[in-house]
N, C-alpha and C positions, 0 to 999 in steps of 0.2 A: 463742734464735737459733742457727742452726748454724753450723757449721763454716766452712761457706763463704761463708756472708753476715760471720761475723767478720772472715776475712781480707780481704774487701772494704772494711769498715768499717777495717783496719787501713791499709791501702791507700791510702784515698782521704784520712783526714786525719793522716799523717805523714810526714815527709823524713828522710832519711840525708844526714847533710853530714860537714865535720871538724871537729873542733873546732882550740885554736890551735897541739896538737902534731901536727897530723895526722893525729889518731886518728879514727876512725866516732863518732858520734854519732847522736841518734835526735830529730830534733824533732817534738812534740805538738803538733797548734793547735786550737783550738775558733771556731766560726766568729765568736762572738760575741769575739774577739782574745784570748783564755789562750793561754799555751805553756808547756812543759815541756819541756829539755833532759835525755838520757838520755846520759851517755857510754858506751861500751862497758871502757870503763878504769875497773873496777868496781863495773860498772854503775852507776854513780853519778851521781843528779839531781844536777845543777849549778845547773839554773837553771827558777825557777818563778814565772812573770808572769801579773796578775790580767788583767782584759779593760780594763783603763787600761793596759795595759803595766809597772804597777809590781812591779820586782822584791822575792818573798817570801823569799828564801833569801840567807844570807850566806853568801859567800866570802872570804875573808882576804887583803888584799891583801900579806900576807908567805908566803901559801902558793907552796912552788918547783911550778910548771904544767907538769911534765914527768914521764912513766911513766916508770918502774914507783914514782916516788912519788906516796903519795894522797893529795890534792885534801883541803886543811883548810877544808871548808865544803859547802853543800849540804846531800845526806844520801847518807853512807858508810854503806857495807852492813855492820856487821861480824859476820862469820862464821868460824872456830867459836868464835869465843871475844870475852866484849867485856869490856873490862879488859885489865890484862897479870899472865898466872899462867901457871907454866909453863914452856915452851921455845919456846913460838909468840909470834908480835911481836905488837904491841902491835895489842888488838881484831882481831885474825886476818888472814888473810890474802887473803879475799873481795875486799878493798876494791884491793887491789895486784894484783888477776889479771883479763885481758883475757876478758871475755864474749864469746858471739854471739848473735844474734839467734836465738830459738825457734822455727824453721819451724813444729813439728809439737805445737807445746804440748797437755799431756792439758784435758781439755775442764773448763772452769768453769762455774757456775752464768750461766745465760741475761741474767739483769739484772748481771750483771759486764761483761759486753760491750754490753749494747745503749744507744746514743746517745752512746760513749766514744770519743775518741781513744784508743789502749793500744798499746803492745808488749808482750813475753814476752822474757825474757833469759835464756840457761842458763850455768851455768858447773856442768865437771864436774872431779871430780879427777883432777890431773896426777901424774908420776910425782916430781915436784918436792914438790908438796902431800903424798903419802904417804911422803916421805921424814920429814917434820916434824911428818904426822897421820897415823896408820897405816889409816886406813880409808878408802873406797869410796863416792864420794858424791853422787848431784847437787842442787844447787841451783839453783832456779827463782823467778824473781820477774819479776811483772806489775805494771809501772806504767802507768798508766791518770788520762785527765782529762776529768770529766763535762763537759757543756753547761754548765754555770754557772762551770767552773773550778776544783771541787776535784779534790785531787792524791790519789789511791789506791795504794797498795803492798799487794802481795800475795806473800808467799812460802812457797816448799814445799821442804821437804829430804827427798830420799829417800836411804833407804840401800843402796847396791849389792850389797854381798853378802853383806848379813844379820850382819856381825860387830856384834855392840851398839857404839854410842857415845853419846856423852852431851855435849850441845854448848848454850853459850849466843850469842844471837841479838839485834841490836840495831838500830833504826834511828834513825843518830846525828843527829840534825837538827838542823842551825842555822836560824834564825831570823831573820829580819832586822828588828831593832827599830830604836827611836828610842834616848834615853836609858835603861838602866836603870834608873833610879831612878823611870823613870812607869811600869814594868811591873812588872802585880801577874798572877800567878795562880791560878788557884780550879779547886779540885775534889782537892785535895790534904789539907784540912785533917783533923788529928783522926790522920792517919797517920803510924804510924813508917818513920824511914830509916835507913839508914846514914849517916854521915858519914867522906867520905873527906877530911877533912882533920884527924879526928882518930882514927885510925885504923880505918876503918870503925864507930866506938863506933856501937850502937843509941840512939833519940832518941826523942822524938814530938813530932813537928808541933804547935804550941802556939799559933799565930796562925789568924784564919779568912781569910787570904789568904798566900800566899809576894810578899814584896815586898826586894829589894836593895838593899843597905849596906856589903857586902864580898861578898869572891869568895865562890862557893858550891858545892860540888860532894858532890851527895849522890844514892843511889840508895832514891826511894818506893817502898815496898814494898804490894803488892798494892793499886794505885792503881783509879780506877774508869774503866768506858771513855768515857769524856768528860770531858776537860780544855781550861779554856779560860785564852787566855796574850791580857791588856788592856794594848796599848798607848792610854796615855791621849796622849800627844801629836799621834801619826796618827788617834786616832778610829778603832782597826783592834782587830779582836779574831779571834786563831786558835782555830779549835776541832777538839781534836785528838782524834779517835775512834779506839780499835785496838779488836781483838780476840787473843786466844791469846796475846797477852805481858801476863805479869802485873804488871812492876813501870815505874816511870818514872823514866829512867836521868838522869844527870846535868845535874844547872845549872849553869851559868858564868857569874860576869862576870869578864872580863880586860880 
């Protein structure tokens, strides 16, 4: 597809509204009724409905709904860094800095655009950000929602003026389940993690499903790229495909 039939296609199935601080937002719809909310306040999906309208993504209903703080739910971008190590706040500072819309986005492979809903969002470095990160950066990410409603992210880090850095990259996603304790997931087993609640100690995965009992907060290490998250109560199963991130970052129940 080219160039110019993409931005047609971008055109024709999305709106810019605001969302509740008055900030730009980007809504997604697919004809058969999916949407995808895109804020511009770090770039960050808020909101992800199947074609019943039911919402897939949690938001917390104690999260403060006001920039430059970030949005505890969805999926936060975090960017350069995910964790808190450092001098930089906590999982970076992607998720707290206002995007714009990628007029002129570099070109993707043909079947990334064809039959999607999508925007392109850039955020580059401010003189703010190199105060706290010394380098030169832009950051590019594409979210995109096929005909049947799944949610795609795609992002690209370039570096401006060639100084080396070295940056860790996450996409934090919440989830929207039923109960805990009816969700199991698979594709995990057999693998070691860290465990952050006992001081990152290494482990290995010793059960042939991940199922909750108490809080849980562990980062799998060199996981596979298809994980699938069974809520038994809804009769609903996520199946969560990446590429290029090797590990799979934290679980919670709280």
């Amino acid at each position: 597809m080219g160039h110019s039939a993409a931005v047609w296609d971008f055109r024709a199935a999305t709106e810019i509204t605001k969302d509740w601080n008055g900030i730009d937002q980007v809504v997604l719809r697919t004809p058969q009724g999916a949407s995808a909310r895109v804020s511009l306040h770090g770039a960050q999906v808020t909101s992800w409905r199947n074609e019943h309208g039911e919402e897939l993504l949690f938001t917390s209903s104690k999260t403060i709904l006001k920039a430059p703080k970030a949005i505890r739910g969805g999926i936060p971008i975090c960017f350069p860094q995910f964790g808190n190590c450092g001098s930089l706040e906590l999982h970076g500072f992607a998720r707290n800095r206002m995007w714009i819309v990628d007029e002129n986005p570099p070109p993707l492979p043909a079947n990334d655009s064809s039959g999607k809903s999508f925007v392109d969002l850039l955020l580059k470095s401010s003189e703010e950000d190199v105060k706290c990160w010394p380098f030169s950066f832009e950051c590019r990410l594409r979210v995109s929602l096929t005909t049947k409603g799944d949610l795609t992210l795609i992002s690209r880090i370039r570096n401006i003026n060639g100084k080396p850095f070295s940056f860790s990259f996450a996409y934090h996603t919440y989830l929207l389940v039923s109960d805990i304790s009816e969700i199991r997931i698979e594709g995990l087993e057999t693998l070691d993690y860290l465990d952050n609640l006992s001081q990152k100690e290494r482990f290995t995965e010793q059960g042939d499903a991940i199922t909750f009992e108490s809080e849980v907060d562990r980062v799998y290490l060199s996981s596979p790229n298809i994980i699938a998250v069974l809520d038994h109560e809804r009769k609903r199963t996520y199946l969560i495909r990446k590429e290029g991130l090797p590990d799979v970052g934290k679980l919670f129940t709280i």
